[in-house]
FINU-556321 format. One line per field, with one value per residue (C-alpha): x negated, z, y negated; residue number from 1; residue in three letters. Coordinates in steps of 0.5 Angstrom, whole numbers. Example, Ala and Ser with C-alpha at 12.3 -4.5 7.8 and 13.67 -1.06 7.14 Angstrom:
<recs>
x	-25|-27
z	16|14
y	9|2
num	1|2
residu	ALA|SER
</recs>
This chain:
<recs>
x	12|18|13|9|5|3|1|-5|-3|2|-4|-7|-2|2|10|13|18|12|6|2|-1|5|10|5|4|-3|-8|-14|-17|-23|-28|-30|-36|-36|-37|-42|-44|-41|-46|-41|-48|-48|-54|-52|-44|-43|-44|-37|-37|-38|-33|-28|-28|-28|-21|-19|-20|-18|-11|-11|-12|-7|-1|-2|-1|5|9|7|9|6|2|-4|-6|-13|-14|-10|-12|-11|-10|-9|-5|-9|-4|-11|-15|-9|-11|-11|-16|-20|-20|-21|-22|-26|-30|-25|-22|-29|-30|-23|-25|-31|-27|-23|-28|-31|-24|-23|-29|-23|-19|-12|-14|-14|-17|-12|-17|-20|-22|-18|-22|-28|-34|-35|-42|-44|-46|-51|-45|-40|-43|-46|-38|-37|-42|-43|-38|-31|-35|-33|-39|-45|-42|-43|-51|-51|-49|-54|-60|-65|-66|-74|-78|-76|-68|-66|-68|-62|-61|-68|-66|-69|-62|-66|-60|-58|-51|-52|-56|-50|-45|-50|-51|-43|-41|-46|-44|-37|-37|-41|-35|-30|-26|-28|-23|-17|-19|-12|-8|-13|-12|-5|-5|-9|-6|1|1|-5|-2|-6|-2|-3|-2|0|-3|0|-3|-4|-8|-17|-19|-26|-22|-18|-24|-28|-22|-20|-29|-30|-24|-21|-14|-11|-4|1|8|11|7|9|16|17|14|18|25|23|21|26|31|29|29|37|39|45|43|42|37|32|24|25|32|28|22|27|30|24|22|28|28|20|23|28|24|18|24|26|19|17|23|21|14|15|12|19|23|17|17|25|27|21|15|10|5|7|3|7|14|16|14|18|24|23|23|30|34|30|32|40|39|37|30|26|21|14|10|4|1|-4|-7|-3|4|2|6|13|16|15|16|23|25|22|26|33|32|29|35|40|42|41|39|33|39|43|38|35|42|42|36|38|45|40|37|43|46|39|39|46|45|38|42|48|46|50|49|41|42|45|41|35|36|38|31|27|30|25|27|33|34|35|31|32|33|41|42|43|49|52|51|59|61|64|61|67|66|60|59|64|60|54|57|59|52|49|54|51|44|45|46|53|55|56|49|45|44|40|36|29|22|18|23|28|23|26|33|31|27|34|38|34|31|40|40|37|40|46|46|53|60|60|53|51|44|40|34|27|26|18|16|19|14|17|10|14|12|17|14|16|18|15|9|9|2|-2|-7|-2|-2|-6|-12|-9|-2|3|8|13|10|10|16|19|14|18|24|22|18|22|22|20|14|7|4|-3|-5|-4|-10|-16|-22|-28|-30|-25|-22|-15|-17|-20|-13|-9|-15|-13|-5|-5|-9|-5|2|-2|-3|4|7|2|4|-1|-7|-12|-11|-16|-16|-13|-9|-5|-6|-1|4|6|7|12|16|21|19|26|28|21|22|30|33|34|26|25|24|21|15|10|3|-1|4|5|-3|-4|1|-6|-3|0|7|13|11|5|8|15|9|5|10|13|6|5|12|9|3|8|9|15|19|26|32|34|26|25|33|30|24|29|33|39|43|47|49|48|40|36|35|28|23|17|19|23|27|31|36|35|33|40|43|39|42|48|49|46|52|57|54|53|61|63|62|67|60|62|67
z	29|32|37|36|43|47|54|55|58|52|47|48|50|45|48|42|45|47|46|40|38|39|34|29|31|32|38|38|35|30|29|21|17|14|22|25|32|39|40|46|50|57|59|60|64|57|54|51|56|62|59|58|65|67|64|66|74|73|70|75|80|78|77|84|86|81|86|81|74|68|63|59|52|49|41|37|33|26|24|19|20|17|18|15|21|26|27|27|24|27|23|26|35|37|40|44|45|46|52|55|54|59|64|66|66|71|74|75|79|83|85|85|78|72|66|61|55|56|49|45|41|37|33|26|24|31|35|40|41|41|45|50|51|53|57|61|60|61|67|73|77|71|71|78|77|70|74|78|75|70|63|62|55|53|55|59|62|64|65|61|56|54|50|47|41|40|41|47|50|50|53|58|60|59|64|67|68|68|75|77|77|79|84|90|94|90|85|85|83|79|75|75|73|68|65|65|64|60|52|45|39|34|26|23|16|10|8|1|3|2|9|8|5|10|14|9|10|17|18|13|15|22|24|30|30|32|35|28|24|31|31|23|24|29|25|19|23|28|22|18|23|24|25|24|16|15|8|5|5|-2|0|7|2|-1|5|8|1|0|8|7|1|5|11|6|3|9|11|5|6|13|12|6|8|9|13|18|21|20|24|28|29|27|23|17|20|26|23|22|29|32|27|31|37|37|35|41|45|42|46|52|51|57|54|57|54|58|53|56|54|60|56|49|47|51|45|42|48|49|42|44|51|48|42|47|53|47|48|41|35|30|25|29|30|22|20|26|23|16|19|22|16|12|17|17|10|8|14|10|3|6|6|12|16|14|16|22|25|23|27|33|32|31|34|39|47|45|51|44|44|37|41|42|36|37|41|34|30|30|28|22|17|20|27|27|24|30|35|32|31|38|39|36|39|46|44|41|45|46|42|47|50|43|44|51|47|49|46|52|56|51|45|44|44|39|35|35|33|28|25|25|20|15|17|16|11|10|10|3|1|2|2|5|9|7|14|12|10|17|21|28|27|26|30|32|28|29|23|27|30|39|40|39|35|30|27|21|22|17|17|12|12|13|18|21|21|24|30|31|30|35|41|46|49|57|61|59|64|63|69|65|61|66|66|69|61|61|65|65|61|57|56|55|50|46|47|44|38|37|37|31|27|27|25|19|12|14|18|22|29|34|38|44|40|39|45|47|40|44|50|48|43|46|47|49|41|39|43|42|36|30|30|30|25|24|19|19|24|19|14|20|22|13|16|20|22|17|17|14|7|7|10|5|-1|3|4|-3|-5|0|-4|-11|-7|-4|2|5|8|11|7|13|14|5|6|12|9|2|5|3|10|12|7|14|12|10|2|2|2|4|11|18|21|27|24|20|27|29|24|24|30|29|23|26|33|26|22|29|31|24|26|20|19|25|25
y	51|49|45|39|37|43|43|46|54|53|52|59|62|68|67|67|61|57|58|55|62|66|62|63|70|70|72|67|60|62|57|58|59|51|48|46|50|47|40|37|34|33|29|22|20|17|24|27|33|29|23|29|30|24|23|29|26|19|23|27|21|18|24|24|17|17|22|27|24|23|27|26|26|29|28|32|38|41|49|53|60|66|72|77|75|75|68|60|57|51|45|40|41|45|42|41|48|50|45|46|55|53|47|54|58|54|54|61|62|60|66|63|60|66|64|62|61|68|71|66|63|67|64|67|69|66|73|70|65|70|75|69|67|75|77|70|65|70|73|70|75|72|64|64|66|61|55|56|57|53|51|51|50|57|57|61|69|73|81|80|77|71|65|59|57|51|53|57|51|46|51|53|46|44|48|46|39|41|45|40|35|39|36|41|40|40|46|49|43|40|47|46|39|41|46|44|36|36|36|37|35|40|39|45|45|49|56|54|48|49|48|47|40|38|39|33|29|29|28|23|18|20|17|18|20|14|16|14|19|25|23|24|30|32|30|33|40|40|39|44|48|48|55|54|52|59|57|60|58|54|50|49|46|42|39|37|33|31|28|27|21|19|17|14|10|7|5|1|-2|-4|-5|-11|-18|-21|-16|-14|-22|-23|-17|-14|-21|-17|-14|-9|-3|-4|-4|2|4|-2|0|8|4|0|7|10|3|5|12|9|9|4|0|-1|-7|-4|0|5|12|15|12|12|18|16|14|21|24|21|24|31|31|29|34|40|37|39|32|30|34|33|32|27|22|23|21|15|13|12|9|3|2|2|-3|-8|-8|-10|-16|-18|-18|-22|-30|-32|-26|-28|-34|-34|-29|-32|-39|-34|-31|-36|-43|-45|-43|-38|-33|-29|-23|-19|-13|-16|-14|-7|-9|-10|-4|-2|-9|-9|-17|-21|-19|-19|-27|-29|-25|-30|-36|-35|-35|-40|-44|-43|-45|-51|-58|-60|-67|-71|-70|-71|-78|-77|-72|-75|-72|-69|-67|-64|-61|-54|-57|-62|-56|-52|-58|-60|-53|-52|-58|-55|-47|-50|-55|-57|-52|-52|-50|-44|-44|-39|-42|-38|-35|-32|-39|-42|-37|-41|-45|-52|-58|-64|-70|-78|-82|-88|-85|-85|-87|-92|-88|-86|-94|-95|-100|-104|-107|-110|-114|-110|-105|-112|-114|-106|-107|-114|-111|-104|-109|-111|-118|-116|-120|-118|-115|-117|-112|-105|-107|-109|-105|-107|-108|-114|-119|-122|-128|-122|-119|-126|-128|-121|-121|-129|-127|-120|-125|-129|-123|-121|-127|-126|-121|-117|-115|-112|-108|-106|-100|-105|-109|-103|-101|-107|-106|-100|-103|-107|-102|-99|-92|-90|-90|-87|-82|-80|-75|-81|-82|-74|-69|-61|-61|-55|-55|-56|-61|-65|-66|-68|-74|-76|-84|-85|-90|-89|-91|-86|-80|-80|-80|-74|-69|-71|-69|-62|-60|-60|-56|-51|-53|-51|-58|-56|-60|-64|-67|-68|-72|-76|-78|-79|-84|-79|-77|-84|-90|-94|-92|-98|-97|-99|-93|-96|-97|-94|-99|-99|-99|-92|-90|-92|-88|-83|-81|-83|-77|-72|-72|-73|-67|-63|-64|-62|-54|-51|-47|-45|-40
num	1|2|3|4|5|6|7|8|9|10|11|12|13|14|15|16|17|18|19|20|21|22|23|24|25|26|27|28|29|30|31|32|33|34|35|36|37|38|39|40|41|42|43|44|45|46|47|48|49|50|51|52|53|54|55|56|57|58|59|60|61|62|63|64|65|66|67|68|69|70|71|72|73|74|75|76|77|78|79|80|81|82|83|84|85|86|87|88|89|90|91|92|93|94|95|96|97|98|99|100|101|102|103|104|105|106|107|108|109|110|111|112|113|114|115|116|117|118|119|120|121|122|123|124|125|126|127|128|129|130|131|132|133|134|135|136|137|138|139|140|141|142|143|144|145|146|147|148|149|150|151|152|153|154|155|156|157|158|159|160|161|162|163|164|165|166|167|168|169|170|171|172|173|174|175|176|177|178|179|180|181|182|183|184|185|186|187|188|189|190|191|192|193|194|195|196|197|198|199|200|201|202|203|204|205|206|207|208|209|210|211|212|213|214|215|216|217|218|219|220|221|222|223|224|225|226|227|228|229|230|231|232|233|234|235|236|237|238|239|240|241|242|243|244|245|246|247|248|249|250|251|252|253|254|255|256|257|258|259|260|261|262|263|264|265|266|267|268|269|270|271|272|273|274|275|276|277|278|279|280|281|282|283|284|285|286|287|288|289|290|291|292|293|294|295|296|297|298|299|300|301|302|303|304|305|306|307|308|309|310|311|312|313|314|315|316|317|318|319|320|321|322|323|324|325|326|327|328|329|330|331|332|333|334|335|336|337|338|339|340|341|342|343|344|345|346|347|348|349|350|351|352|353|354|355|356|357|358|359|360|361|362|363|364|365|366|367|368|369|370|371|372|373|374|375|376|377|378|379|380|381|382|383|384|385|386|387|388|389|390|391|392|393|394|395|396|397|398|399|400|401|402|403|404|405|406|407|408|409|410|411|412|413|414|415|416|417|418|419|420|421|422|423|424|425|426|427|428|429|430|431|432|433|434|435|436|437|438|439|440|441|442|443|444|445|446|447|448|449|450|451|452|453|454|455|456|457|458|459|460|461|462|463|464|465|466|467|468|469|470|471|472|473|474|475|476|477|478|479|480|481|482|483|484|485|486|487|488|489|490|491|492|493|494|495|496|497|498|499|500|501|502|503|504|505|506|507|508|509|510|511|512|513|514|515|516|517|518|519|520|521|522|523|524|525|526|527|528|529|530|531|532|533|534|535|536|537|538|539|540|541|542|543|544|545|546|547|548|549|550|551|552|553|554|555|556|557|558|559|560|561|562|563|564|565|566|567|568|569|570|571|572|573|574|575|576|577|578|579|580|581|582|583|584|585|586|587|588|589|590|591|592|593|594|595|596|597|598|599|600|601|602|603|604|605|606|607|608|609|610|611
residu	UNK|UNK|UNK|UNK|UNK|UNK|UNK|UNK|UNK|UNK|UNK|UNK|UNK|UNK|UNK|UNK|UNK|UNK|UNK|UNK|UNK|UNK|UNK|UNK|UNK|UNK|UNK|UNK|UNK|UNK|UNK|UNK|UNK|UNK|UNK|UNK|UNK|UNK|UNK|UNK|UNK|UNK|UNK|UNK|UNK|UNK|UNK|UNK|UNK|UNK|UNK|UNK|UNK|UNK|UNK|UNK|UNK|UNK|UNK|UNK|UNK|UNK|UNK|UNK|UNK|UNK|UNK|UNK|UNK|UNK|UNK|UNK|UNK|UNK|UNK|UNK|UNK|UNK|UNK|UNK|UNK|UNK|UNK|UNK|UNK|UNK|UNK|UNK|UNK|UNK|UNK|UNK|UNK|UNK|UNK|UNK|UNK|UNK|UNK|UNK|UNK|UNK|UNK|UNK|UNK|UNK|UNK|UNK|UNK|UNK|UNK|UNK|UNK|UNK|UNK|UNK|UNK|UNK|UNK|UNK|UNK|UNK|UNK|UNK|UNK|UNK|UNK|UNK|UNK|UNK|UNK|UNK|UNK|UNK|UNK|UNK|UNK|UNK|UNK|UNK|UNK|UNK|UNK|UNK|UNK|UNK|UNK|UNK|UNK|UNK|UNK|UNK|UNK|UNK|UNK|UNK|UNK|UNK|UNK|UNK|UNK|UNK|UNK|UNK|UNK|UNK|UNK|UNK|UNK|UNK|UNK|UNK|UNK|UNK|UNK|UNK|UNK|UNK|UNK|UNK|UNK|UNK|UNK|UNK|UNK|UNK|UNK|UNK|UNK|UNK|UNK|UNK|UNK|UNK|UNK|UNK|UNK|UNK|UNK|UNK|UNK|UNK|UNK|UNK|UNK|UNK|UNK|UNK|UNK|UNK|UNK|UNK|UNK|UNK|UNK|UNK|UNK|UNK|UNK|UNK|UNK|UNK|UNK|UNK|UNK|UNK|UNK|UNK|UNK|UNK|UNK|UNK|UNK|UNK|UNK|UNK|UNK|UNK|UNK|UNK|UNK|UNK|UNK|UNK|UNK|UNK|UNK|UNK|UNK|UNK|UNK|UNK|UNK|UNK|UNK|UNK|UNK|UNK|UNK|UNK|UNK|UNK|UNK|UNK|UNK|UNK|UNK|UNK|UNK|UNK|UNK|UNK|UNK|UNK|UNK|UNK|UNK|UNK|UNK|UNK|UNK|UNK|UNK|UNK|UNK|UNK|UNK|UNK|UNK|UNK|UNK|UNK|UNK|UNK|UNK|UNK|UNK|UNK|UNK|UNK|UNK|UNK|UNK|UNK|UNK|UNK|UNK|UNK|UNK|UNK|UNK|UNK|UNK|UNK|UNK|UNK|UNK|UNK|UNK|UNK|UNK|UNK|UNK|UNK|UNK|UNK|UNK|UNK|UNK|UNK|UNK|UNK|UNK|UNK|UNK|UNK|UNK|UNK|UNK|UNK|UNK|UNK|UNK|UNK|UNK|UNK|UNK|UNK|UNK|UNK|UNK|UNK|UNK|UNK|UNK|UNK|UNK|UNK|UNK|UNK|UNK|UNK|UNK|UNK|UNK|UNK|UNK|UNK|UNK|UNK|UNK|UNK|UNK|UNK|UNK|UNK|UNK|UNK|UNK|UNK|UNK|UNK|UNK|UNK|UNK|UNK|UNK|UNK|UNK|UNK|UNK|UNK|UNK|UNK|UNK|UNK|UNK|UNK|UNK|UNK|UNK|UNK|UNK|UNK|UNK|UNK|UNK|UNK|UNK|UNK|UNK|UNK|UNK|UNK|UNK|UNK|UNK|UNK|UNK|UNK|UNK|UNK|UNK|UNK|UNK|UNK|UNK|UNK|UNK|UNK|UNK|UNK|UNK|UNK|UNK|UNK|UNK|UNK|UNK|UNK|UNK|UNK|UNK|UNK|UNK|UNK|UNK|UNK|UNK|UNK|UNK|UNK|UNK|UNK|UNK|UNK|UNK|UNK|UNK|UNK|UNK|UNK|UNK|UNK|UNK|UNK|UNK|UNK|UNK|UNK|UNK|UNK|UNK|UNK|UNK|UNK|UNK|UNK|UNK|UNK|UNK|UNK|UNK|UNK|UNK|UNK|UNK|UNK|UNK|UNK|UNK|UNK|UNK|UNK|UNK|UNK|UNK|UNK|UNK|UNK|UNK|UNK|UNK|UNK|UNK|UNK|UNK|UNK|UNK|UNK|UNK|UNK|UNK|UNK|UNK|UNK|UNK|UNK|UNK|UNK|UNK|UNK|UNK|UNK|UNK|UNK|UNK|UNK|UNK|UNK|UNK|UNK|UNK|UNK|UNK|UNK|UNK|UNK|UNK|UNK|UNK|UNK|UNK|UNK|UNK|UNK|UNK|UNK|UNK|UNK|UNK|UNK|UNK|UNK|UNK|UNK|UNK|UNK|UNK|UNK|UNK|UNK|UNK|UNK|UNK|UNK|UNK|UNK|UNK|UNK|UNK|UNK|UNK|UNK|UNK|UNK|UNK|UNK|UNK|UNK|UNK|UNK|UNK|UNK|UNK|UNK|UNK|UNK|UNK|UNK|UNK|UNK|UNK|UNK|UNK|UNK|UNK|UNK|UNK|UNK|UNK|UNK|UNK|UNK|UNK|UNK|UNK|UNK|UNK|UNK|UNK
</recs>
């Protein structure tokens, strides 16, 4: 076929342009042996025919409140052509084109609204059905006088003739249900509506394939199609389909294998692990869908997050419309397609490339949105590295504002900073920083704990002598620890004991006594770029409230277990970064704080790996 989607006229209709059964050069939709008789019941308002009327009337409702836009999707169906019997085989949907052949009708009771769907589907070995359908449902005088009548314990008695099949049970009450929840007032744009913006995907089934087959696949593990599956098909067929190629039937099987391995290719590639949360964030089910989904993007395509039954297909009608509009082909758009992919797989496999988009994807508070780099695609590699050093540029905090840096405040700045410190290790090394084990989960940890709970309960010497070094000599303000528990001489009991302790080589703190510690600390160095470092959610929750010596020796630990510590973070806890840093790895000292800082504003203006 040279359609995928039809519009419900088009499904029954012969035309040879646009019509389903005129493209395949058939007359009717036949329901073979192998399936079950029409069971849609109509009882209850959860019932599939009373459902499917529903939606119909919800769609319906919102075309009209929509300035009459929009389209809306039934499930698709799959057929297979049979040129002996001049027919298309249902598979799999008729209980759907059955339904949609009673919905019009119940329309055409209307005079303005011809039947569409008049003796366009037939049953086999189903006479009664057949013959039900004839004489009753396609007549417009003997509908009127079935809608109006009752089924009692023996089905129904018309022209002396008594119906009590199963089959005919469903119809008559389907068409029942149907009429009744026909918008009365709006009959003739219902019809319309109905007619030319409702749409059935139609999946054509090769003639060499056993129906009976397809028919236990399709029932066993029913799968919707997606956008990606409709948008290959529409590539391949649409492509294939080039009248101006002028090939054969068996060169036309070829191309399409060959376009079939193509995509195949291109959609293992995209789906790995790696590449799926480097480019797209996602799932790897998805990532085929978002990779068709930026080359839409590329041709102008407007995104809507807001994913409903209503939209659900925009992305495959974008491609329909600009092939059918002539403003693309099918060709044009599979060579784009291979292009992209071309284009993404050479910037995965360049290190410096990898490196600098990976920052602008996962730094924390970047305006980056991955789909900026589409604007990028015509650039050759050194372009295209200037284009993203210029980038990275402007997210990064400038030098002379480094050292005002302050957690709390300014948290995505230092996240960026330090995350670029071990992106960018040096302007020799040419690292590439493992992006997939990153997973923009990292947390900002303090070398020296921020609050009073991070302290151990136990202190050594020299966790002593950094809290003196650390505590700033200001009046005590014994007020900020009053409660109705504790008193001021309380409070002074508890300080003069706490300035005992700390001239001692070690001690034992209490909840309150720690309370004061951090009072006293300077929070300002706390809390500023030198005492800060990225560690993993879950590699900073193992640090507990550990001070230095004990955080060094954990993460230590978790690297020989597999965790993924950033360079900058394991030099820090190593002591490696400034020979200013205190050569003892038990402690954290304001001095290392100090020189801490200091590097990171020397190592951020050396921006020779900035081009």
């Amino acid at each position: 076929m040279t359609g995928l989607v039809f519009s419900i006229e088009n499904i029954f209709s012969t035309d040879f342009d646009n019509g389903c059964l005129g493209q395949n050069e058939v007359n009717k939709f036949f329901i073979a042996p192998y399936q079950r008789g029409y069971k849609w019941a109509s009882d209850t308002k959860n019932s599939p025919v009373p459902l499917l009327m529903q939606d119909l009337n919800d769609a319906f409702d919102a075309y009209k409140s929509n300035n009459k836009k929009g389209e809306y999707y039934l499930q698709y169906i799959t057929v297979k052509k049979n040129d002996r019997g001049n027919y298309l085989e249902v598979i799999d949907g008729q209980q759907r084109l059955t339904t949609l052949s009673l919905l019009f009708s119940c329309l055409s009771l209307n005079k303005n609204c011809p039947n569409i769907t008049l003796k366009k589907l037939s049953y086999a070995i189903r006479e009664n059905v057949n013959n039900f359908l004839e004489q009753f449902i396609f007549n417009s005088e003997k509908l009127t006088e079935l809608v109006n009548i009752t089924w009692n314990k023996n089905g129904i008695l018309i022209d002396g003739k008594e119906y009590n099949e199963q089959d005919i049970f469903y119809l008559f009450h389907a068409v029942k249900k149907i009429n009744e929840l026909l918008p009365k007032n709006e009959i003739p744009d219902f019809y319309k509506y109905v007619k030319e913006n409702v749409n059935i995907i139609v999946n054509l089934v090769e003639p060499h394939i056993t129906s009976e087959k397809v028919f236990r696949n399709l029932n066993s593990n029913k799968v919707e199609l997606t956008n990606t599956d409709l948008i290959k098909g529409l590539l391949l067929t649409k492509t294939a389909r080039n009248k101006e190629e002028n090939i054969r039937f068996k060169e036309l099987m070829e191309y399409r294998a060959t376009m079939g391995r193509q995509w195949d290719e291109i959609s293992s590639w995209i789906r790995g692990k790696e590449i799926s949360s480097f480019y797209f964030s996602s799932a790897i089910e998805d990532a085929m869908h978002k990779l068709v989904e930026l080359l839409a993007i590329k041709n102008n395509f407007k995104q809507d997050n807001n994913a409903t039954d209503d939209n659900k297909y925009d992305l495959f009608n974008f491609f329909q419309s600009k092939i059918k509009k002539g403003e693309k082909s099918a060709k044009e758009f599979f060579i784009e397609l291979k292009l992209l992919f071309a284009v993404l797989k050479e910037w995965f496999f360049d290190d410096e490339i990898y490196n600098l988009l990976g920052f602008l994807f996962f730094a924390k508070g970047t305006p980056f949105s991955r789909i900026e780099i589409i604007k990028y695609f015509e650039l050759n590699r050194t372009d295209l590295k200037n284009e993203l050093n210029k980038k990275v540029k402007e997210i990064l905090p400038k030098n002379d504002t480094i050292s005002n840096l302050a957690y709390g405040d300014d948290d995505d700045e230092i996240h960026r900073l330090l995350l670029s410190l071990s992106v960018f290790p040096s302007n020799t090394d040419s690292t590439r920083f493992d992006f997939f084990k990153f997973q923009n989960n990292w947390s900002l940890e303090h070398i020296f704990p921020q609050n009073p709970d991070e302290l151990p309960d136990e202190l050594g010497e020299k966790d002593i002598d950094l809290i003196m070094s650390l505590v700033e000599n200001k009046k005590f303000e014994f007020t900020k620890f009053i409660t109705e528990e504790r008193t001021k001489k309380d409070v002074k009991t508890v300080y003069a004991g706490l300035k005992k302790k700390l001239k001692n080589s070690k001690c034992s703190l209490l909840p309150i006594e720690k309370e004061m510690i951090f009072y006293m600390i300077r929070t300002k160095e706390l809390n500023s770029i030198g005492n800060m470092a990225l560690l993993s959610s879950s590699d900073n929750s193992s640090n507990s409230n550990g001070m230095f010596d004990f955080k060094r020796q954990n993460i230590v630990k978790r690297v020989s277990e597999g965790s993924f510590v950033p360079k900058h973070t394991y030099d820090v806890f190593s002591k490696l970064l400034s020979k200013k840093m205190k050569p003892d790895l038990t402690v954290w000292t304001e001095e290392d704080i100090k020189a801490h800082s200091e590097w990171i504003i020397e190592k951020s203006s050396m921006i020779n790996w900035l081009h």
